[in-house]
KENULO-377158 format. One record per residue (C-alpha): residue in one letter; x, y, z. Coordinates in pm, whole numbers, plus 50000, padded with zeros to 5 digits. Example, Ala and Ser with C-alpha at 12.3 -4.5 7.8 and 13.67 -1.06 7.14 Angstrom:
A	51230	49550	50780
S	51367	49894	50714
This chain:
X	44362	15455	41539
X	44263	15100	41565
X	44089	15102	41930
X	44104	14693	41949
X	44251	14543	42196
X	44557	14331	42101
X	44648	14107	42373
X	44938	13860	42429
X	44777	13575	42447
X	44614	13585	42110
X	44966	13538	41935
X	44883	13242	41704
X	45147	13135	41421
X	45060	13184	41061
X	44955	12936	40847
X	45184	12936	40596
X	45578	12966	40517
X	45671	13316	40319
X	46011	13218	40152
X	46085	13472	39927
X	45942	13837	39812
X	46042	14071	39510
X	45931	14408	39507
X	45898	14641	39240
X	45875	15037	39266
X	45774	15285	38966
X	45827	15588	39208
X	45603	15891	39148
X	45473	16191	39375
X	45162	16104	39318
X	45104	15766	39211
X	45379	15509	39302
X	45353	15158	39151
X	45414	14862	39355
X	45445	14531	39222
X	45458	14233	39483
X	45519	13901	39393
X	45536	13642	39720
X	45642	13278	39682
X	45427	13051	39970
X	45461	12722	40047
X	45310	12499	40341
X	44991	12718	40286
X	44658	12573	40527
X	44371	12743	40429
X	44314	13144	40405
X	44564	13375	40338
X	44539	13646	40559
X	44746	14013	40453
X	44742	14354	40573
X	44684	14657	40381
X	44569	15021	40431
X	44523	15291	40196
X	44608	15124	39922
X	44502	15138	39536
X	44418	14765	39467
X	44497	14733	39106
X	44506	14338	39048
X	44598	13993	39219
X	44703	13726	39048
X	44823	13330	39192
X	45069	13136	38979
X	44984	13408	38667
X	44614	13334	38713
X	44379	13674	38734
X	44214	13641	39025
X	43811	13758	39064
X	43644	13934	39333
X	43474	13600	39415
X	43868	13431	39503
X	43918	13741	39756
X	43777	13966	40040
X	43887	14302	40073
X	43855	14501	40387
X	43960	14850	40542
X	44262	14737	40683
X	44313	14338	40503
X	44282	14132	40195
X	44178	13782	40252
X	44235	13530	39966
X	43987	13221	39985
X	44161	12853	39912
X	44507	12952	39794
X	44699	12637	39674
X	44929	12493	39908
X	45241	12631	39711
X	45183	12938	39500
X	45319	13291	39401
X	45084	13568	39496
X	45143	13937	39205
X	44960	14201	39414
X	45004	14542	39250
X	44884	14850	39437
X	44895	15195	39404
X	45016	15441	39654
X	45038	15831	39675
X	45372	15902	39891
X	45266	16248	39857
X	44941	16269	40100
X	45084	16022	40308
X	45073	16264	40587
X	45078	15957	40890
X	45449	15915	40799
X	45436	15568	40758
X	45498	15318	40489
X	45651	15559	40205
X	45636	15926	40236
X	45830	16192	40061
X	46059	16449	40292
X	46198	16745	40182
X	46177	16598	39819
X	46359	16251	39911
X	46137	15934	39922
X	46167	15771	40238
X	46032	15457	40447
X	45938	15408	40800
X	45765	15079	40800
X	45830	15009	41218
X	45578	14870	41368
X	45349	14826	41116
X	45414	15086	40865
X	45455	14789	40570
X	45080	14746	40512
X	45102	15090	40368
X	45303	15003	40100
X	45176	14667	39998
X	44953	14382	40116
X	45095	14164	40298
X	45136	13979	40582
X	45252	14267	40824
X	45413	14097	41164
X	45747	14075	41232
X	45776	13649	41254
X	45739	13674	40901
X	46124	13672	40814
X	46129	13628	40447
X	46425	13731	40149
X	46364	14029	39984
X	46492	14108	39626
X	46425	14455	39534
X	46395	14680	39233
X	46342	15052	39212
X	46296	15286	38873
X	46282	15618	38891
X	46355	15965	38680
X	46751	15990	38683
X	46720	16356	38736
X	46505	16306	39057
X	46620	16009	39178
X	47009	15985	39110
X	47028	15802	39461
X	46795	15438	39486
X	46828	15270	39816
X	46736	14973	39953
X	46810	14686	40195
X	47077	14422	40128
X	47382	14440	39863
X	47345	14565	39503
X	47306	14359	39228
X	47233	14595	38936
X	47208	14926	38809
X	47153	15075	38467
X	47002	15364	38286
X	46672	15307	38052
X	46610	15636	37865
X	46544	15900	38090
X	46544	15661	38394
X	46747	15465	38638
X	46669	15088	38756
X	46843	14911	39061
X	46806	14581	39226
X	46887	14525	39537
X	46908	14206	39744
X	46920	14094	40079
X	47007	13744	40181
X	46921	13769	40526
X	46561	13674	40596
X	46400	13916	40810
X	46013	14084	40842
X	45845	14359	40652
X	45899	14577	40900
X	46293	14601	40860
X	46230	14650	40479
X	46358	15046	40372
X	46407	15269	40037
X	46534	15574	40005
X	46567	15773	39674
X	46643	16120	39620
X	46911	16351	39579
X	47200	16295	39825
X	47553	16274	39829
X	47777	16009	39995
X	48071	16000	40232
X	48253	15706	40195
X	48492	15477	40455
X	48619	15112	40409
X	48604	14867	40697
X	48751	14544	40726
X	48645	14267	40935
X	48871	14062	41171
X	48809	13796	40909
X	48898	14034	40647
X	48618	14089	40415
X	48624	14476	40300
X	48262	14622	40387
X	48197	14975	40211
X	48020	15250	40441
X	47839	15516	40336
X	47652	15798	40456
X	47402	15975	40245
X	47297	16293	40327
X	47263	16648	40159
X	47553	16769	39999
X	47542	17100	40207
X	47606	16884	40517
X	47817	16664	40385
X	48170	16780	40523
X	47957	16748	40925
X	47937	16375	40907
X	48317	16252	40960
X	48286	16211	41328
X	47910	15987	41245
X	48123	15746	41052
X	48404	15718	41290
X	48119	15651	41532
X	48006	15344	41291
X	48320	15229	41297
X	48418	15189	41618
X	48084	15047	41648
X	48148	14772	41409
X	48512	14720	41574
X	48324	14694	41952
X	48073	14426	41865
X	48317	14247	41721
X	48599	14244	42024
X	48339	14228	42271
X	48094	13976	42129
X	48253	13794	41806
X	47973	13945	41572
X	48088	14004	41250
X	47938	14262	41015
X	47727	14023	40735
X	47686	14212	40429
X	47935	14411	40172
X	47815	14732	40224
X	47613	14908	40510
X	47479	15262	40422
X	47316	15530	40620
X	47054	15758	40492
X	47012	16126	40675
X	46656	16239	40628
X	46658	16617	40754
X	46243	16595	40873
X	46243	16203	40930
X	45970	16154	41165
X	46136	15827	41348
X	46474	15968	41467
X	46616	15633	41352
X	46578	15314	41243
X	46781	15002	41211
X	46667	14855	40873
X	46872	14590	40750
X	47204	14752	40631
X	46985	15087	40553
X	46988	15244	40871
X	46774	15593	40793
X	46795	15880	41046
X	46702	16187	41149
X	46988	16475	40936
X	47046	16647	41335
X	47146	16255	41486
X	47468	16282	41228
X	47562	16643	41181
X	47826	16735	41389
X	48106	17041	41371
X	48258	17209	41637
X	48157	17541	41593
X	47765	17389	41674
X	47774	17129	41840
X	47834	17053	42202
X	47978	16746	42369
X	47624	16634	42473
X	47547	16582	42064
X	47874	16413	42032
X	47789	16171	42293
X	47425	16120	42130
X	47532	16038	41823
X	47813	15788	41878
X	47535	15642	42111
X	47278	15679	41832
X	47490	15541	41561
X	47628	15274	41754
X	47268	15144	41862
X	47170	15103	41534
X	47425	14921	41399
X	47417	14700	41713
X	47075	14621	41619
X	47195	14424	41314
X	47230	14092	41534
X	46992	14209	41855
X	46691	14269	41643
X	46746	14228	41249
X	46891	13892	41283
X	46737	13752	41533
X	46420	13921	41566
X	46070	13935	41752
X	45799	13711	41752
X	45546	13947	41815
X	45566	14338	41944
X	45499	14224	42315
X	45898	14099	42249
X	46019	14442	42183
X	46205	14512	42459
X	46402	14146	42355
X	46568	14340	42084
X	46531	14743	42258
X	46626	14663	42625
X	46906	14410	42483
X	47044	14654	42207
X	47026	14976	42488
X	47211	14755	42739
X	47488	14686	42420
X	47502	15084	42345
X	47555	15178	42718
X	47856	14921	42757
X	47977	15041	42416
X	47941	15462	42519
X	48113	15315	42849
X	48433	15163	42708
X	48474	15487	42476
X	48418	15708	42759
X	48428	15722	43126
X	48258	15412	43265
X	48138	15627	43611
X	47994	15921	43401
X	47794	15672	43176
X	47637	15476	43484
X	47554	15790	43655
X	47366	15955	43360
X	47202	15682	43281
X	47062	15600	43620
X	46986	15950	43633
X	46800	15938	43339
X	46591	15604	43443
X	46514	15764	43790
X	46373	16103	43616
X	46197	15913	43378
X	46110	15571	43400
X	46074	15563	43798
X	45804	15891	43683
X	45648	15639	43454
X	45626	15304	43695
X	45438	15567	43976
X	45197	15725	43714
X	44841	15612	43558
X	45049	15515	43261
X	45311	15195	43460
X	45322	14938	43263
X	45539	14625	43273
X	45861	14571	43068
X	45628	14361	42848
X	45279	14457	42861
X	44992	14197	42835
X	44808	14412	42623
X	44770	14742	42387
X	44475	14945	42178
X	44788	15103	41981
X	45166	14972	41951
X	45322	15313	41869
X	45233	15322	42244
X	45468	15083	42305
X	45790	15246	42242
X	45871	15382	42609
X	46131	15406	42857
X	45994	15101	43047
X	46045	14888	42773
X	46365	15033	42629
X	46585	15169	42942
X	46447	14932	43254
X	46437	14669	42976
X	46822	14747	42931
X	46855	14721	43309
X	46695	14371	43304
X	47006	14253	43104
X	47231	14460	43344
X	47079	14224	43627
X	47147	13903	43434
X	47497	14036	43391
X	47557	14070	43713
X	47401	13740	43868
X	47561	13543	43595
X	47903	13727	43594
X	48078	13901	43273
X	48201	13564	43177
X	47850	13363	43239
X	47680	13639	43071
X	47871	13611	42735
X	47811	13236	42722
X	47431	13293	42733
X	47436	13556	42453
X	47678	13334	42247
X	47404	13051	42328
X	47137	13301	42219
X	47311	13428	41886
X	47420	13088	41762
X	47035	12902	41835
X	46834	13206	41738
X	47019	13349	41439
X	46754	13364	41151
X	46471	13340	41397
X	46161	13565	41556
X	46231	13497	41912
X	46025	13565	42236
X	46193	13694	42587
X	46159	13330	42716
X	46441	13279	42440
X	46634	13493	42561
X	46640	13402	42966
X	46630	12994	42848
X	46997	13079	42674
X	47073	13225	42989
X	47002	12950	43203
X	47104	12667	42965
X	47508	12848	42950
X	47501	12835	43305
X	47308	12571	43498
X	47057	12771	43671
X	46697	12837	43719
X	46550	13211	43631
X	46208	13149	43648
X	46148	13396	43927
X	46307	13614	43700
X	46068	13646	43412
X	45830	13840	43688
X	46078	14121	43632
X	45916	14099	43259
X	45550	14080	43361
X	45527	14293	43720
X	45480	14700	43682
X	45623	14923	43924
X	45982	15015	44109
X	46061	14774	44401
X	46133	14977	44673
X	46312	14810	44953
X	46314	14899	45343
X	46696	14800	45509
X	46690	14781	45882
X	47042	14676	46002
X	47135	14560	46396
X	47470	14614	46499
X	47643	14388	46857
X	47907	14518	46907
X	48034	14222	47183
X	48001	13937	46899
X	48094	14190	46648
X	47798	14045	46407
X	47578	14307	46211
X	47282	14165	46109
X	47054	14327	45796
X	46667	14262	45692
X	46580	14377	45370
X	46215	14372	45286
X	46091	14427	44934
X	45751	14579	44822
X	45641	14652	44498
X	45372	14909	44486
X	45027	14884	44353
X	45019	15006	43948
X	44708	14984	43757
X	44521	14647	43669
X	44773	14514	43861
X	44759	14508	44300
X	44916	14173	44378
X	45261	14137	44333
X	45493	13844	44412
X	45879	13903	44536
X	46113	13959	44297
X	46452	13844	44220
X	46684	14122	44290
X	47039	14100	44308
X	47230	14371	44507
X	47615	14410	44511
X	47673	14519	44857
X	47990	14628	45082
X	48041	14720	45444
X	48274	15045	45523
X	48429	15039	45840
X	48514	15360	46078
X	48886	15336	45976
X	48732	15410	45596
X	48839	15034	45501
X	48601	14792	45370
X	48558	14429	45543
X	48619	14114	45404
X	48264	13944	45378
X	48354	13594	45312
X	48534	13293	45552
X	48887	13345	45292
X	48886	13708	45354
X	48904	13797	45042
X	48614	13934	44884
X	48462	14302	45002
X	48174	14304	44784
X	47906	14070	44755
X	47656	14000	44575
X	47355	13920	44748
X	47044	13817	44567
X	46696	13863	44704
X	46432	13569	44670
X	46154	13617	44924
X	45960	13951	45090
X	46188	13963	45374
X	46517	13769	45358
X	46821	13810	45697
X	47171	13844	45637
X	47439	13794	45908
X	47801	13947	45876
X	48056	13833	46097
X	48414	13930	46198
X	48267	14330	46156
X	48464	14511	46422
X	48299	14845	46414
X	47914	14950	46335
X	47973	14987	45952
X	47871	15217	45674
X	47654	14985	45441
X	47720	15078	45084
X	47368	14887	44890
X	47302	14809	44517
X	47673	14941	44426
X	47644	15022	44001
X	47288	15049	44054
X	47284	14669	44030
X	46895	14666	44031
X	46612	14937	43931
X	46508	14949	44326
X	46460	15237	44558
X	46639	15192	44878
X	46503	15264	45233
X	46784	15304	45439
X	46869	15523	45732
X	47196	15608	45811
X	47335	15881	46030
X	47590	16162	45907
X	47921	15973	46024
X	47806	15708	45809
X	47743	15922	45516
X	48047	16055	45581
X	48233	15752	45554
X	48024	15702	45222
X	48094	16022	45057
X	48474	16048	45148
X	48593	15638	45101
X	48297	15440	44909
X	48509	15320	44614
X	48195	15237	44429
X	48228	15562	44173
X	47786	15555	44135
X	47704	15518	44557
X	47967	15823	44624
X	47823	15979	44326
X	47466	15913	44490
X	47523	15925	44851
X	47690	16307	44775
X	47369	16391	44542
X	47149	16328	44793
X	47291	16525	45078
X	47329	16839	44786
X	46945	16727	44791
X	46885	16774	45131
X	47072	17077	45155
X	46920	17246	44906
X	46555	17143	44974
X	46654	17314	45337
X	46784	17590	45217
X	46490	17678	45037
X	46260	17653	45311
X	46460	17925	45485
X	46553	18293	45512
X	46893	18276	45624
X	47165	18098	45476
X	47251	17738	45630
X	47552	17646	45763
X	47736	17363	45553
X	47895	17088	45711
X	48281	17092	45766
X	48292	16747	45671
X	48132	16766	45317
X	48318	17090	45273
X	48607	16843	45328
X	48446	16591	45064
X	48422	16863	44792
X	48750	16959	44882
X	48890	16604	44783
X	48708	16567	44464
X	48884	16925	44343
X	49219	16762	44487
X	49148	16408	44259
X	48993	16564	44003
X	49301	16468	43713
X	49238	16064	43753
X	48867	16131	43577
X	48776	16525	43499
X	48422	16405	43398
X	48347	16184	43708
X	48485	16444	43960
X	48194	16699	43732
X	47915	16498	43807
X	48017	16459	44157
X	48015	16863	44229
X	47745	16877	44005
X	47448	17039	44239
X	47060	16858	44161
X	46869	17057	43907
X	46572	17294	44021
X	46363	17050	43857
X	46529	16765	44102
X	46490	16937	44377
X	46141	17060	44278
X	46021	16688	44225
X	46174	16592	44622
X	45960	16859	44770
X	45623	16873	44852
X	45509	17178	44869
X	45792	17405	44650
X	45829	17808	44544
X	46073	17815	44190
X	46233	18124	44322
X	46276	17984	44653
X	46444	17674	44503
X	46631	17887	44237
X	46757	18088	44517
X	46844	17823	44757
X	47054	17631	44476
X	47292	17909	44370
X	47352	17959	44768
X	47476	17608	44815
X	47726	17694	44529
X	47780	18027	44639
X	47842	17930	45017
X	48074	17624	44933
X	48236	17851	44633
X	48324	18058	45004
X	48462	17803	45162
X	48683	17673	44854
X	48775	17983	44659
X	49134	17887	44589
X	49037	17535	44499
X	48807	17604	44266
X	49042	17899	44096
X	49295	17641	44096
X	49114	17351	43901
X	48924	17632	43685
X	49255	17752	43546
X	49366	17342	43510
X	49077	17320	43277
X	49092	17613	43140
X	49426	17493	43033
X	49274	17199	42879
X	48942	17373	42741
X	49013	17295	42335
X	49152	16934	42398
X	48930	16655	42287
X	48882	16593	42666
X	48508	16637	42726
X	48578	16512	43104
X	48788	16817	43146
X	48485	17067	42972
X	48251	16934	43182
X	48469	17007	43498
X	48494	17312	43351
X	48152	17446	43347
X	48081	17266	43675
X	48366	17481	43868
X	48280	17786	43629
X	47904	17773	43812
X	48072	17760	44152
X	48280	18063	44092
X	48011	18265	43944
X	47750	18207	44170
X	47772	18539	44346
X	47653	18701	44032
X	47893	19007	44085
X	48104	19228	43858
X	48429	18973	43888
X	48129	18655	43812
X	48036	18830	43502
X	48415	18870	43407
X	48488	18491	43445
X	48192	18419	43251
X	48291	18671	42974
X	48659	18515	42950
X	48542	18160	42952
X	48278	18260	42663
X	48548	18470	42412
X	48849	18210	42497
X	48718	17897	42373
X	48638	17764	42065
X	48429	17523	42174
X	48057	17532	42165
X	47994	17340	42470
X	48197	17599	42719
X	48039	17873	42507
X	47712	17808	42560
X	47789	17714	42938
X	47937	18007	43017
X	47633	18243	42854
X	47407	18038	43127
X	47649	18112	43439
């Protein structure tokens, strides 16, 4: 590991222009020839090119031998002294897939060769100059033993292919400049499933999917997944697929999950095999997700790229932000913003409080594997979420379309990315970019004053942003909050002069900032950073009628979702700090009541809403916590309301079970929710329920539900 310490302000530009590089492969286990032939121009002085474990075997400029007097070769780089200012560079290396254990540059799996060359896995294949705002054209060619290798991959469209005695040789080329670290190969024995796709301008693009031929009748619903992909970005953002032919490798040990190489995505075998008889609705979900991210990174990352790796979450944040709104148009918008938040709160909230909080882009790093966390990928995604919403859908869409069309063909930096922003829509973000550079979850403290005589309700909100390490100063951020006032009657006010709007958006500039609300004719329910506008925690106190009014009428589908979580919390965190069972409220007996009665208009929202907090939630919201105790308390929450609600939950269980095989997940998930509720008294009728549920369905996801309940 390579203990130096990169920082962001050492980025400095090369010194040279890399225009075009062909590759050559001779694959072998053991020794693999690699021929690399570069074509520079505007060259100033040194060359400067990255290489590690590699089997120099000659460099030549312009045809000319070079001697050990023209070059310097180190552990990790291979300086060339006084190139001319135009040249072609032949380096040709040796390299020994076989012991390359790290699983970087070119490895073999299972007996199929395979790349991984992000971040910096490119170096181990070739010198060269490893960064990714070296976009160059890559042409391509790959022999190998037709009996091995019946199956040569690589980025771009192919060219040629043709057998030479006992061996095949294919060139490939890709027209699209882009950096070493997008470059891929594959070769091996796999078979291909095949779909056409054609653009909304027409041009036929042909998909494949190569995988093992055992597994190649479980990959029909990963290529429906690419296609709706390919039909999304291209109804919600006008981008075009570029190329004639996009493939998909499945590696069944690749070490990377996946990876979006230019038109040869490569993944992991278990991110694309699905059948019904294995796989639940959970690995459905991930892999359209999957799938879909990768392809989406063919404009947010492959065509417009980073400058340098302290960019990353430019193209990660941006591209997780794209696969969340795609997952949410295919699916239930409400369940989608509620498990992702849920994910970001368990996670990446963990990781802004620990040793480890760093900012969305760190200033630093000893090691950029390091750099691939939820910080940077999932708050990065909420960073666009933000823009989104302080621009507007339709402001929003002009900035990216700004972005794309300047940026196309270019290693871009964050500042890129916000400038588009603010040039599509007249406005000043600066205060912004803090959201890019400051560690740690805001957390923001809401005191509210209610006159009832002027009938004015008037809210501070102070923001604080706790100390992380290296880092105890912090300035205010810019936080929008969408934000909505529920009155006694269960109706929402009108918050502007036309009385029209009931949801704001407010957007936070200074420490403390005072809002004033008039025409509000009853001490409201405040309903605060509706959709999770902004990755905040909220300091507010309200008192049970108010939380009432919040969990029965709050038409914002994530604050019901969250204001009813957080009283399960509190229920269950009480519970298990007592002997005898607690008495539930009528009210929110009344609240779960209503979700069972509205539970048709979205089966998979109403799910997450009677979905009680995990033992490890409730475990993390408790100081000092016995598991049994919490295990305990939980499954007397669902026993106790299960009481209360007997028929209801009989009634919706048989609605689902109705519905159990349908290609409705939202009505599984309901399922197993109301399934846990009924069984939670662990008697001789529980186990019956459970036993029906398991031999009735075909479906793995109830199945393996109902063996938990």
């Amino acid at each position: 590991m390579n203990s130096k310490i990169i920082k962001q302000t050492d980025y400095k530009a090369v010194n040279f222009v890399l225009q075009d590089v062909n590759l050559e492969f001779i694959l072998d286990d053991i020794n693999t020839s690699v021929i690399n032939k570069m074509k520079f121009t505007n060259v100033e002085g040194e060359i400067c090119l990255d290489g590690i474990d590699l089997e120099l075997i000659s460099i030549s400029i312009n045809d000319k031998i070079l001697t050990k007097e023209d070059y310097k070769k180190y552990k990790a780089q291979l300086i060339i002294f006084s190139p001319p200012n135009s040249c072609t560079i032949e380096i040709v290396t040796n390299i020994n897939p076989n012991l390359n254990s790290r699983l970087e540059g070119l490895y073999i799996s299972d007996k199929i060769f395979v790349t991984q060359c992000e971040a910096q896995g490119f170096r181990r294949i070739t010198y060269f100059p490893d960064r990714p705002d070296v976009l160059s054209i890559y042409t391509v060619k790959i022999i190998g033993n037709k009996k091995l290798f019946p199956v040569m991959l690589s980025n771009g469209n192919l060219i040629s292919k043709k057998i030479i005695h006992n061996n095949i040789e294919v060139i490939w080329k890709d027209p699209f400049p882009k950096p070493s670290y997008l470059f891929a190969l594959v070769a091996g024995k796999l078979s291909k499933t095949n779909r056409k796709f054609y653009t909304k301008s027409n041009k036929k693009v042909d998909l494949n999917i190569w995988i093992r031929k055992e597994d190649k009748n479980k990959i029909k619903f990963a290529i429906n997944s690419l296609v709706k992909a390919m039909k999304w970005d291209e109804d919600k953002y006008n981008l075009e697929y570029d190329l004639n032919i996009f493939n998909i490798a499945a590696i069944n040990n690749f070490n990377m999950g996946a990876m979006e190489n230019k038109s040869l995505n490569i993944f992991n075998s278990k991110f694309l095999i699905a059948d019904k008889n294995t796989s639940t609705d959970n690995e459905y979900d991930f892999i359209e997700t999957i799938v879909a991210h990768e392809y989406f990174h063919n404009w947010t990352g492959n065509r417009i790229t980073c400058r340098d790796w302290f960019q990353l979450s430019l193209k990660e944040g941006l591209t997780v932000y794209r696969d969340q709104e795609f997952s949410s148009d295919m699916g239930s918008r409400a369940v989608k913003r509620i498990k992702d938040v849920r994910l970001l709160r368990t996670v990446q909230f963990a990781e802004d409080a620990s040793p480890l909080a760093h900012s969305v882009r760190p200033k630093s790093y000893a090691e950029i594997n390091n750099f691939y966390t939820a910080t940077v990928y999932n708050k990065g995604a909420e960073l666009i979420r933000m823009l989104e919403s302080i621009l507007s859908e339709k402001g929003f869409l002009k900035g990216f379309k700004h972005y794309i069309k300047k940026y196309d063909g270019i290693a871009a930096t964050c500042e890129n990315f916000i400038s588009s922003m603010e040039y599509a829509n007249n406005i000043d973000l600066k205060q912004f970019y803090l959201w890019y550079s400051q560690a740690g979850t805001p957390e923001l403290k809401i005191d509210q004053s209610y006159n009832k005589k002027t009938k004015i309700l008037d809210i501070k909100i102070t923001q604080n942003i706790p100390n992380t390490p290296n880092q105890k100063y912090k300035k205010p951020m810019l936080i929008p909050l969408k934000f909505s006032l529920l009155g006694s009657d269960g109706k929402f006010f009108n918050l502007d002069e036309n009385s029209t709007k009931k949801e704001l958006l407010i957007v936070l500039k200074k420490k403390t900032q005072k809002f004033s609300f008039k025409n509000i004719t009853s001490n409201p329910a405040i309903s605060i950073n509706r959709s999770f506008t902004s990755p905040v925690k909220i300091n507010l106190k309200q008192n049970d009628n108010k939380l009432k009014l919040l969990m029965m009428y709050d038409n914002d589908t994530f604050k019901k979702w969250d204001e009813i979580n957080q009283y399960f919390l509190k229920l269950c965190i009480k519970q298990s700090k007592l002997k005898i069972d607690i008495k539930i409220n009528k009210f929110f007996i009344l609240v779960i009541k209503n979700i069972l009665d509205n539970c048709c208009k979205d089966p998979g929202f109403a799910a997450e809403l009677l979905s009680v907090p995990s033992e490890n939630e409730i475990a993390e919201n408790t100081k000092v916590y016995i598991p049994e105790n919490i295990h305990e308390a939980r499954n007397t929450i669902l026993k106790n309301i299960n009481s209360a609600l007997t028929n209801n939950f009989s009634s919706v269980l048989n609605k689902c079970y109705l519905r159990k095989n349908s290609s409705s997940r939202g009505w599984r998930s309901l399922h197993n929710i109301c399934l846990e509720y009924v069984t939670a008294s662990k008697d001789k009728n529980s186990e019956e329920l459970a036993y029906r549920a398991y031999n009735s369905s075909n479906n793995m996801t109830i199945k393996l539900y109902s063996l938990s309940c």
